[in-house]
N, C-alpha and C positions, 0 to 999 in steps of 0.2 A: 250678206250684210243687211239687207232690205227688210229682211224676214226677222232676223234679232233687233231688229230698230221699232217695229210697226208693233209687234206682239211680244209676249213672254213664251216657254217653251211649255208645252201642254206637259201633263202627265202622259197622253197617249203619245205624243212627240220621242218624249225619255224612254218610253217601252220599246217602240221602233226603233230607235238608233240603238239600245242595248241589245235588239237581237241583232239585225245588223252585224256590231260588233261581235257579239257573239256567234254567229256563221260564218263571218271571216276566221275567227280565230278558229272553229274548228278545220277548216277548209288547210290554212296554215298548218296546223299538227297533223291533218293525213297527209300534207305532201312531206313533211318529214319523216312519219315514218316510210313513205314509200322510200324515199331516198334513200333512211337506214338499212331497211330493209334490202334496196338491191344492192349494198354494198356488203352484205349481210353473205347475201346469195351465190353459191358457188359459178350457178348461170351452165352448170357444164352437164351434158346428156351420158358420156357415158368415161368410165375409168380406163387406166394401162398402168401397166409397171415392167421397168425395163430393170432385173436384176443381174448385174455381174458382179462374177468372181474373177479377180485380170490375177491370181497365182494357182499353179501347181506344186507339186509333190506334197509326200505325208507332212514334211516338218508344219506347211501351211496349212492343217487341218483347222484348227481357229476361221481361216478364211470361208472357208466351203459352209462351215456350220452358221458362222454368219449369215450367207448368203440363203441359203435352208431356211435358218429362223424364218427370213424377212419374206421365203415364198408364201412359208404355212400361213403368218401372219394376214399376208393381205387375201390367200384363198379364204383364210377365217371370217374375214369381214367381209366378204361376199364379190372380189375380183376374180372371174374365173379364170381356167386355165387357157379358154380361147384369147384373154386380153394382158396373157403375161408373158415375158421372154425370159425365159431362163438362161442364161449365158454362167458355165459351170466346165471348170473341167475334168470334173467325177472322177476323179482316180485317188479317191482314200477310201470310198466304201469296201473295195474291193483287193486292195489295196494288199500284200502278203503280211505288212508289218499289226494293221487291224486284227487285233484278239477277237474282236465279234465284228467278224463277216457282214458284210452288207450290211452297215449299219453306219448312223453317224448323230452323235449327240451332241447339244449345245450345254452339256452338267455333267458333272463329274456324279454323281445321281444318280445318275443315265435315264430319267423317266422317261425322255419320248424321242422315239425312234425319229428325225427328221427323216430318213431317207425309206421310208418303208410304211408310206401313206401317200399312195396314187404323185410321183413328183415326175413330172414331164420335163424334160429337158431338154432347149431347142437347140442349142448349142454348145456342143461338147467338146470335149480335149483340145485340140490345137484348131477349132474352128473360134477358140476365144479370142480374134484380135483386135488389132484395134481400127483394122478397115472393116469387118464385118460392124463389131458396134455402130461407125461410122454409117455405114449404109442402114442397119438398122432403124437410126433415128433420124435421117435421111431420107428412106424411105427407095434409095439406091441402088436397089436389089435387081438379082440377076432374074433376068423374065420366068427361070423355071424356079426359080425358091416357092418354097410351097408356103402355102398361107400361116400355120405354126409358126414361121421364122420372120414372119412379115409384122409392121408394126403398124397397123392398119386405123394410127387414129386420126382425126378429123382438125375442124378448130371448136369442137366442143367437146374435145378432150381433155380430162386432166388427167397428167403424166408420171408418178411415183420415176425416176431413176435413182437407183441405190448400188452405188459401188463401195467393193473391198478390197486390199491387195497392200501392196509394199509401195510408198511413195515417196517424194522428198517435194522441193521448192518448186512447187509450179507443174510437177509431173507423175503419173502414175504407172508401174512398171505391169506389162502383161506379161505372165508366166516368165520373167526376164529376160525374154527375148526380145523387148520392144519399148516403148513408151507413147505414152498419149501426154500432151502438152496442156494446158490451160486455155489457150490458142486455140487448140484443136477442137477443147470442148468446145467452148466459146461458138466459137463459128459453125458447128454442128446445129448448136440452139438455132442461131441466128439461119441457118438454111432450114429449120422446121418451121419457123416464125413464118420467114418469107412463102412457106409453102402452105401454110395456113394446117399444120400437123398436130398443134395442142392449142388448148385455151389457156391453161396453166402448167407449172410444172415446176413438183415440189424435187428438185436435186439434194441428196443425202449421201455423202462418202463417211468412210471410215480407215484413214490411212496417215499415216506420218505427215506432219506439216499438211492434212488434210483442207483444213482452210484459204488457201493459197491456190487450190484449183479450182474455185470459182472466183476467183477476182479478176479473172479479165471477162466475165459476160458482160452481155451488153443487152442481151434481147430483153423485150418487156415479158409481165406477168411470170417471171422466173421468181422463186424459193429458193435457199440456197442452205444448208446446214453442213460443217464437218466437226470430225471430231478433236480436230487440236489446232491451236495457230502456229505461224511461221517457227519453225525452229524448236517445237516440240514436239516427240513420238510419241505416240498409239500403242497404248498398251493393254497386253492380255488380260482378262479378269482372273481366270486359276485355270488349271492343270489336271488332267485327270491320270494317278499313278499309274491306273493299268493300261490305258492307252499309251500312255508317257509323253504326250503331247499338253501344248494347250488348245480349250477349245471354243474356247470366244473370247471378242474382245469385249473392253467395257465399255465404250459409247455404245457399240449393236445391242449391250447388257441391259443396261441403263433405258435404251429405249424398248426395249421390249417388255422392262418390267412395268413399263409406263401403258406398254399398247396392249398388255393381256389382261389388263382391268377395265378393257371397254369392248362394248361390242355393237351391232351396226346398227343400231341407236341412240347410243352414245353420242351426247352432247358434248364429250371435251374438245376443245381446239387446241389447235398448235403452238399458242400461247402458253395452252396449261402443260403441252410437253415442252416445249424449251424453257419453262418457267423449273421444269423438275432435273434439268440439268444439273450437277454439280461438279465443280472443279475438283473438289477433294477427292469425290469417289471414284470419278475418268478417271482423274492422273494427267487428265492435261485441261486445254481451256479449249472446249465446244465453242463455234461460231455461230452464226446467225445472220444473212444478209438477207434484206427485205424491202433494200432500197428501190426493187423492181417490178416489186410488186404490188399491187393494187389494191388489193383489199387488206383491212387490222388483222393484224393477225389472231386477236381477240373475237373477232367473225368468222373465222376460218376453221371449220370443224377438223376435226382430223380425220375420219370419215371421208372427208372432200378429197384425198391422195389416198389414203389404204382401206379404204371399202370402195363399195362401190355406188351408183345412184339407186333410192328406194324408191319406184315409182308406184306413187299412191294417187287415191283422189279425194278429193277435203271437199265434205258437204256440209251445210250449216242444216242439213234435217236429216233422220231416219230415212235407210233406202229399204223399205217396207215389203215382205214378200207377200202373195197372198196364198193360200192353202193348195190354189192348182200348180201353181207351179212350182211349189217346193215338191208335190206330187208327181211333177211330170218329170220333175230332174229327178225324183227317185228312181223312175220306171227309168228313165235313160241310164241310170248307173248300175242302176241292178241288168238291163239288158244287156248292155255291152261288160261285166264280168261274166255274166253268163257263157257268151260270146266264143270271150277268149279266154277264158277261165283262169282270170286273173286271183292270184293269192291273196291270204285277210289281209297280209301286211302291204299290199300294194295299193288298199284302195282307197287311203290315202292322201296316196301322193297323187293319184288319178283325182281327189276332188281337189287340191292343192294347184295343180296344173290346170282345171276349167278358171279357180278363180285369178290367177295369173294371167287370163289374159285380158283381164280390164284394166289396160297398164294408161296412166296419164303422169303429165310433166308438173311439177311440183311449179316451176316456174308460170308457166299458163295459169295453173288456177290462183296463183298469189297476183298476179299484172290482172287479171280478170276481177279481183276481189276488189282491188285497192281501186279502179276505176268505176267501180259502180257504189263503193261506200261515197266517193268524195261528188258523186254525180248530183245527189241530190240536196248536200248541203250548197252546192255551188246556185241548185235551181232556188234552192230558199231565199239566197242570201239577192238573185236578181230579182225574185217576187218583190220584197222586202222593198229594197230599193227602190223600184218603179213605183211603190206607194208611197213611199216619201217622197218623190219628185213630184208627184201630181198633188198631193196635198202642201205642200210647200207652194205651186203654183198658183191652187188656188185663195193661198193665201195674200200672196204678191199681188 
């Protein structure tokens, strides 16, 4: 008050208090985008996908193809087979009533073989229950279960689980012998949570009154989609004459024609697949619970559940070679086929494999970026300031 009483405010007064101004405000929008930004971010190091099929016999071929589509899909997007459980109880490929042997399609078409392109199965025919699932995703396994069978992820994991099979209100039937409860699941989540076993976990069923089996979760960072609400059935998409079965249904339909238009760079989110839902074409009404979950679903790539993590590194310059050492990795590549007298087609994948292994966390280098953009607007804005105090003093 002393200082606007004694004097008028300079021009060079007004330019200081505008930058001023102007450093706070930038300081202000990088901490916002830092904020969108981590909300943005999956935060998660590595993928799983837990798929079952809970029906046997031919008549349920639909189910099995289901479960097929949803392997090939996420091995597409780059989840390998070390980070996926297959839970199948394989008895149509081979099946006596099967006109083409070993084989199993999701189109009446027939273009692509689901079963006869590398499919690992960790859990076959009557090991599909619903105590193994349980241990499973529990993590509750018998000391000699071999690592295949084990679900070996972390709490910076996120979890694809995608069930198919015969259900009704609140429950889902295994091979008819059994049922798994709402409850069941439930508290399943709730004992990985507690053991610190995923960071996220997008839950995906496909069954009668499917939406009903996730309404009793409770644990956080859970996803939740089915394909019909209370009191309406799941139905087939079409039939194929010479099998005489049906062979998928149409929510598994419906999403897969969604998820074979992107690949693992692909920026759509989960938004933009439950946004491609529709009633009329299912035949029932698709759910969507996200009350537990943390990030928009509008930030949520799809990628973050059925691909896997792309570890890159983000420089803001050229990583510039110089002429010896693009020479010296020559003579190394050419040494070692000599060697082992590796084929043309292999050498490749041999330089494909040196550069893989400069792997860094996409997370790291974004928290590293945003703390040294906002570092030196913060140093301006105290320079700034300390100048206005002293010249204000001396003016007082």
């Amino acid at each position: 008050m002393l200082f606007l009483k004694h004097s008028q405010p300079s021009f060079l007064q007004h330019i200081i208090i505008c930058l001023i101004l102007l450093s706070f405000t930038l300081i202000v929008r990088s901490d916002n985008e830092t904020i969108d930004g981590f909300f943005s971010r999956g935060g998660h190091t590595n993928n799983w996908a837990v798929l079952v099929c809970t029906s046997r016999f031919w008549f349920n071929y639909r189910h099995i193809a289901n479960t097929l589509s949803m392997y090939r899909t996420v091995k597409r997007l780059g989840i390998p087979d070390s980070n996926i459980i297959l839970m199948l109880a394989d008895d149509v490929a081979c099946n006596p009533r099967n006109v083409f042997p070993a084989t199993v399609f999701n189109n009446a078409g027939r273009y692509l073989d689901l079963y006869g392109d590398n499919v690992e199965v960790d859990y076959r025919g009557y090991e599909v229950t619903v105590e193994n699932f349980i241990r499973v995703l529990t993590g509750r396994v018998e000391p000699d279960t071999p690592r295949s069978k084990r679900l070996l992820s972390d709490d910076r994991s996120n979890i694809l689980v995608y069930m198919t099979g015969h259900g009704g209100n609140e429950f889902l039937k295994f091979q008819d012998a059994e049922e798994i409860s709402s409850f069941d699941l439930a508290d399943a989540f709730e004992q990985m949570w507690e053991k610190r076993r995923y960071h996220e976990v997008l839950f995906m069923i496909d069954t009668c009154q499917a939406n009903t089996m996730y309404s009793q979760i409770y644990s956080p960072n859970i996803l939740a989609t089915g394909s019909s609400k209370l009191g309406e059935n799941s139905y087939s998409h079409h039939m194929d004459s010479d099998i005489g079965v049906a062979v998928i249904d149409r929510f598994t339909y419906y999403n897969l024609e969604f998820l074979e238009r992107i690949d693992m760079q692909s920026k759509a989110t989960l938004q933009d697949l439950f946004n491609s839902y529709n009633p009329a074409l299912i035949h029932s009404t698709p759910g969507v619970r996200s009350d537990l979950f943390r990030r928009p679903l509008d930030k949520v790539s799809v990628t973050d559940f059925f691909g896997s993590v792309q570890n890159v590194e983000l420089t803001g310059q050229k990583y510039n070679l110089s002429n010896s050492d693009i020479d010296t990795e020559d003579s190394i590549y050419s040494s070692t086929l000599n060697m082992v007298n590796v084929k043309e087609s292999e050498i490749d994948s041999v330089k494909v494999e040196k550069q893989k292994s400069r792997n860094f966390h996409l997370v790291n280098v974004n928290s590293q970026r945003s703390t040294s953009s906002s570092l030196p607007q913060f140093l301006i804005a105290s320079i700034l300031f300390g100048l206005l105090i002293k010249w204000m003093s001396r003016k007082i």
